[in-house]
N, C-alpha and C positions, 0 to 999 in steps of 0.2 A: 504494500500500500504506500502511494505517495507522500511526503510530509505535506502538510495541510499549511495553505498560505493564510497570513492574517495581515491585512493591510489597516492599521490604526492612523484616523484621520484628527491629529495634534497631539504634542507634545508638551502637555501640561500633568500634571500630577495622576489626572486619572489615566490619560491615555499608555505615561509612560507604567505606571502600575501595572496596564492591559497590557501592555506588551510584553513586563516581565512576568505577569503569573502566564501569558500562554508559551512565552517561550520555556518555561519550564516545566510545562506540560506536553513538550514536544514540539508546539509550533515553528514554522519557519514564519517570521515578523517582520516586519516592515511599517516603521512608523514617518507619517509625509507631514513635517509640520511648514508653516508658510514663515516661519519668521527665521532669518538667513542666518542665524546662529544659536546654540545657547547662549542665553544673557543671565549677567551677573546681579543685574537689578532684579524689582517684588519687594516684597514684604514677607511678612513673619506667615506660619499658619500653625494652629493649632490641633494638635490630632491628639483626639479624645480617644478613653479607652476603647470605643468601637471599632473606631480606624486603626489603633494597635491590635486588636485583636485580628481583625483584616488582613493587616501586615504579615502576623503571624502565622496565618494559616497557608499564604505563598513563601516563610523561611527568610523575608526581608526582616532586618533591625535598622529601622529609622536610626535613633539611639547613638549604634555606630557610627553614622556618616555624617550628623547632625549636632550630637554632643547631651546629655542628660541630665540639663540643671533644673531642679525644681523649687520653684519660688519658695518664698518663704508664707508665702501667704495669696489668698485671692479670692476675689472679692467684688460688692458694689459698695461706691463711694458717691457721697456729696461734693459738689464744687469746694464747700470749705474742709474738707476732707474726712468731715464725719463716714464713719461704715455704715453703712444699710444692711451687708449681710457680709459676714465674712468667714469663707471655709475652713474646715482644719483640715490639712491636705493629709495627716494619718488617718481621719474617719476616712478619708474617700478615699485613699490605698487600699482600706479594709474592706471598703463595700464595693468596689472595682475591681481590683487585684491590681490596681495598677492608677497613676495619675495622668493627666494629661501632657502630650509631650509637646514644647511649643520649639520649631526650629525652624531657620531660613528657607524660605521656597526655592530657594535655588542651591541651596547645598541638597536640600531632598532632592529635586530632580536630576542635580549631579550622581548623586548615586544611585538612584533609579537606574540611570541611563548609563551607569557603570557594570551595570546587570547584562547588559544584554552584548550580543556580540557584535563586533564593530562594524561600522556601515549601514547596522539598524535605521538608525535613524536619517532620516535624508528632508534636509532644512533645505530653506529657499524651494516648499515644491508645495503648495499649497491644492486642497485639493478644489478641485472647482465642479465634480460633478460625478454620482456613481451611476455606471448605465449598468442595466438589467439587472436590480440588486433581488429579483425574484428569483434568479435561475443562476447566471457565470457573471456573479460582479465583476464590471470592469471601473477599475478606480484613476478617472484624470487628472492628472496634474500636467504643468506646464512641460515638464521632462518630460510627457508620453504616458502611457496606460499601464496599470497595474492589475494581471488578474486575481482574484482571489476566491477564497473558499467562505472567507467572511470580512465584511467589512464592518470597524469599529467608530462610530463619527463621534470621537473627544472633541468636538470644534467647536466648544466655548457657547458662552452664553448669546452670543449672536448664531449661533451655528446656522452653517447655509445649504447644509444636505437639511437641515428639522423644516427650515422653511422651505427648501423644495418639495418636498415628502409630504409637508402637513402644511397644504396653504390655505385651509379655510379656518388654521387655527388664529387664536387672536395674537398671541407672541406675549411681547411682553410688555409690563406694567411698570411705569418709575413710582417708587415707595416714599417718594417725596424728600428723600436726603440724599445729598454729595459724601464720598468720605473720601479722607486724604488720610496713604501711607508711608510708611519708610521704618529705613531699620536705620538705626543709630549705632555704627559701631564702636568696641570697646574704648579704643583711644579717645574719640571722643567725647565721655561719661562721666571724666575725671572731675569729682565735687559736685557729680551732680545728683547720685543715687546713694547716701549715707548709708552705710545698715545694709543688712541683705536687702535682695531684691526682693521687690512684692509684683504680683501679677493681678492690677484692678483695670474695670473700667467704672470712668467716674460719671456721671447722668445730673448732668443740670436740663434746665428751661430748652428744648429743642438741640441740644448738646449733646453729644457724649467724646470723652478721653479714654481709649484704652491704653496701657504700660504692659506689654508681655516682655518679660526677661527671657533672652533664647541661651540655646545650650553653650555659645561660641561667646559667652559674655557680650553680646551684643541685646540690644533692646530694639523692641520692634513696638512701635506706637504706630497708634491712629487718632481720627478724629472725624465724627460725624456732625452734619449739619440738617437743619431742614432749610432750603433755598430751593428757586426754583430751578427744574433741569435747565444742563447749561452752564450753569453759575461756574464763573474760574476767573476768582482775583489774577489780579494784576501783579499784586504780591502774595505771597505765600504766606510768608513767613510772616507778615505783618498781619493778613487775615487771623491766620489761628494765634496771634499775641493780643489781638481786640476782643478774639473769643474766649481764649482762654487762659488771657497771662495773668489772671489773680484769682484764678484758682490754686486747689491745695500746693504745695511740695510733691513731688519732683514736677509737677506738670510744667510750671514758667520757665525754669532751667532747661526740660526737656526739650520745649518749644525752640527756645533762645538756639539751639546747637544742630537742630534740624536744615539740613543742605537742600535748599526749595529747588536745587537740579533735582535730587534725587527722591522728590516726593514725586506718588505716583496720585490721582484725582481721578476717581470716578465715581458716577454718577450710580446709585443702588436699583436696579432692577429685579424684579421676578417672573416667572414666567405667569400670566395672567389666570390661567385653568392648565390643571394638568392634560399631558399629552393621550390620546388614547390607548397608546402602547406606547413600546419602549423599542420595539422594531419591527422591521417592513423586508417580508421574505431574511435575507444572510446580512441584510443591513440593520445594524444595534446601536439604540442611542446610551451614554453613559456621561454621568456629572452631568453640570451646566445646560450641557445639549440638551440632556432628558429632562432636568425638573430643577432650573437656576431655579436659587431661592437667594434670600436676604443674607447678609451670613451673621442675625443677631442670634442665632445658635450657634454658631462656630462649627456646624455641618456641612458645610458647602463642598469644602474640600474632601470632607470623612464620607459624605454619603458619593461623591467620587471614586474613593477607595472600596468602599464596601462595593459598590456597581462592577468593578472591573475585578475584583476577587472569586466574587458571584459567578460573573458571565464566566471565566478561565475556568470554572467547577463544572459548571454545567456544560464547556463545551468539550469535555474532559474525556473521550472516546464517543460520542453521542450526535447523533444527527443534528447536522446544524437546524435546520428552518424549528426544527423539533426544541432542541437546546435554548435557543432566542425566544422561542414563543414562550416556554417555564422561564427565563432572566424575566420576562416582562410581568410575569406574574408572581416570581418572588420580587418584584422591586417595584412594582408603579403605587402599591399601596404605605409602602411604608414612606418613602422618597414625599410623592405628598402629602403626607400628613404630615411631616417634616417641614415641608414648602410653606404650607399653610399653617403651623405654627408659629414657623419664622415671621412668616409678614405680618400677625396679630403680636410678637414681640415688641415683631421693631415700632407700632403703632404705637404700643404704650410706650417703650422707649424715647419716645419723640414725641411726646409730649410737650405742650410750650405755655398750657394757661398757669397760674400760679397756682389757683384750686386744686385743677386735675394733678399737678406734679405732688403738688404735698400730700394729699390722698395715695399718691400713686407711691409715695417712699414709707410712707406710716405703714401700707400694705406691705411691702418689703419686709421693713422693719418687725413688724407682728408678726412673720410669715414663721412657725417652731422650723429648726432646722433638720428635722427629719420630714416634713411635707417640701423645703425644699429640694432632698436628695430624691425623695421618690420622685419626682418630676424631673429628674435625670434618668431613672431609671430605664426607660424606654431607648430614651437616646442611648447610654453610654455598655448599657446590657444588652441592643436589640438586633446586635448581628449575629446572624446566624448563617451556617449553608444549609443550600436547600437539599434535598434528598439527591441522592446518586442521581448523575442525567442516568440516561437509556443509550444501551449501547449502536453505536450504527450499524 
C-alpha cells in the first residue's frame, strides 16, 4: 500500500501540530503556508491542560522547546490592583495534573516544525484553491498542484477554502474590541517586574491588561479595547499610556518598555454561527478555519491542538471520507460551545457603564473558589479521543 499524502493548508500552531501527529502516524506531509518564511514575531499563547494533554497523546513536550516557568500566581485584577479572584496554582496542579503552560508562539512552532522532516514545509506557496476535494484532491498553489489523499485547511480565521466551501455562511462577526500584543523580552524587564512573576489580566471600564510570564523569562502582554473596527492610533505606545498608564504596578512600566514596531493590532473577530460540519468529502477544516472564536478563554489556540490530535487519531488506518465525517462529529459540538462561551465572556468582559462593571466585579468577587474551578472543568478536562477510527 502507498504512503498516504496529507497536504496541510498553513502553518500556524494547528496546522503544524496536523502535520506532526500525521507524520507520525505514517503520513507523507506537506505543509503550503503563504507567508515567505518563518517569522520571529507573535505573541505569547497559553496552552491549558487540555492542549497538554493533546500534546501528549502525539509524544510532543511543548515544555522542552519553550521553557517551564510557572507564575507565581494568576488571576483577575482591578485597575488599582485590587484581586477579584486569584488562583492557587497547587489547587489547580491537583485538580488538572498539570498547570497551564504559557510560551512564545514562535518558539512552539519552531519546534513543531523541528518535528517533521525537512522540506515539509514549503512557504511563499499559499494555497489558493482545492479542486475535487470529493474524490482526488488536487491542492493549488502558485508552484503548481498538489495531489492528495486528504487535505487539511489551517488557513486562519479569514480562511479562503471555508468561504469557498460555505458561501451562504454568514462569516464573521467583530466583538467590538481591538487588542494589541507583544512579548517583552528579558533584557528589557530590568526594575520592572519586582518579586516573582504573577500571570493576571487586569479588567477596568471597557479595558483589559493581561501580564503572562513565558518560560524564556520573557513577558508577553496584551491589551484590549472597545473602539470601533478599524481603530489604529497613530501612536502606540502613547495610546495604551492614556489607557492604561495609572493603573496598578507592573502595568505603566510595562507599557513604558513596549517596542510599538513590535506590537502586533488586531481587530477580535468570531465566526458569526457555527459551520455545519467541519469537512467536505477528504477536505477538513481545523482551528480558526472551523470555529474562530474570541480568545477570552484562552482556547483558541488549545481547541486548534485538540482539532488536529483528533483528526491524526481518526485518520489512523481508517477510511478517509469515513475518518473526517467522525472529526466532525467529535469536534463541531464541543468547539462551539467553546465559541459561544467565549463571545458571552468577552461581553461581560467589556463592559464600560460604571453600574454594570461594579456588579460585574462584586460577582467575581462573591464567586466561592471551587464554583470557579468547576467552570474550568469542561474546558481544561474535556479532551478526549474519540473511539478507534474503522479500518480501510
Amino acid at each position: 500500500m502507498s504512503q498516504r499524502h496529507a497536504v496541510v493548508a498553513g502553518a500556524g500552531i494547528g496546522g503544524l501540530t496536523a502535520a506532526v501527529a500525521l507524520h507520525r502516524r505514517g503520513w507523507r506531509v506537506t505543509v503550503c503556508e503563504r507567508a515567505p518564511g518563518p517569522s520571529a514575531a507573535g505573541a505569547g499563547i497559553v496552552l491549558a491542560p487540555n492542549a497538554l494533554r493533546a500534546f501528549d497523546a502525539i509524544g510532543f513536550d511543548p515544555g522542552r522547546v519553550a521553557g517551564r516557568a510557572v507564575p507565581a500566581a494568576m488571576g483577575l485584577r482591578r485597575p488599582g490592583g485590587r484581586w477579584l479572584n486569584r488562583a492557587d496554582t497547587a489547587v489547580m496542579a491537583a485538580r488538572y495534573g498539570r498547570l497551564p503552560l504559557a510560551v512564545h508562539r514562535a518558539a512552539l512552532a519552531a519546534g513543531l516544525a523541528a518535528e517533521l522532516p525537512a522540506g515539509t514545509i514549503r512557504y511563499g506557496a499559499a494555497v489558493t484553491a482545492v479542486d475535487s476535494p470529493d474524490s482526488a484532491p488536487v491542492v493549488r498553489t502558485a508552484g503548481g498542484g498538489l495531489t492528495a489523499d486528504v487535505v487539511v485547511a489551517a488557513d486562519g480565521i479569514n480562511s479562503p477554502t471555508r468561504r469557498s466551501h460555505f458561501p451562504g455562511h454568514p462569516g464573521l462577526r467583530y466583538s467590538g474590541e481591538t487588542a494589541w500584543r507583544t512579548v517583552l523580552p528579558a533584557e528589557a524587564l530590568a526594575g520592572a517586574l519586582p518579586g516573582a512573576p504573577e500571570a493576571a489580566e487586569t479588567w477596568g471600564r471597557g479595558e483589559r491588561f493581561g501580564i503572562v510570564p513565558l518560560g524564556d523569562g520573557s513577558v508577553y502582554v496584551y491589551a484590549t479595547a472597545v473602539v470601533p473596527q478599524g481603530h489604529r492610533p497613530a501612536d502606540v505606545r502613547a495610546e495604551l499610556l492614556r489607557r492604561y498608564g495609572t493603573w496598578h504596578a507592573p502595568v505603566p512600566a510595562l507599557v513604558e518598555r513596549i517596542d510599538p514596531a513590535a506590537v502586533l493590532q488586531h481587530d477580535l473577530f468570531d465566526l458569526a454561527a457555527p459551520l455545519p460540519r467541519h469537512h467536505s468529502g477528504r477536505l477538513v477544516w481545523i482551528g480558526d478555519a472551523a470555529h474562530a472564536m474570541t480568545p477570552n478563554l484562552g482556547q483558541g489556540g488549545c481547541q486548534a491542538v485538540e482539532d488536529a490530535v483528533v483528526l491524526a487519531h481518526l485518520l489512523d488506518g481508517a477510511d478517509v471520507p469515513a475518518a473526517l465525517a467522525a472529526y466532525s462529529a467529535a469536534r463541531c459540538a464541543r468547539t462551539d460551545a467553546i465559541r459561544v462561551r467565549a463571545h458571552r465572556a468577552g461581553r461581560v468582559a467589556a463592559l464600560t457603564h460604571p453600574l454594570a462593571v461594579a456588579v460585574r466585579d462584586l460577582a467575581i468577587r462573591a464567586t466561592p473558589a471551587r464554583a470557579a474551578y468547576r467552570a474550568l472543568d469542561d474546558l481544561f478536562d474535556g479532551f478526549t479521543l474519540p473511539e478507534e477510527p474503522v479500518p480501510a
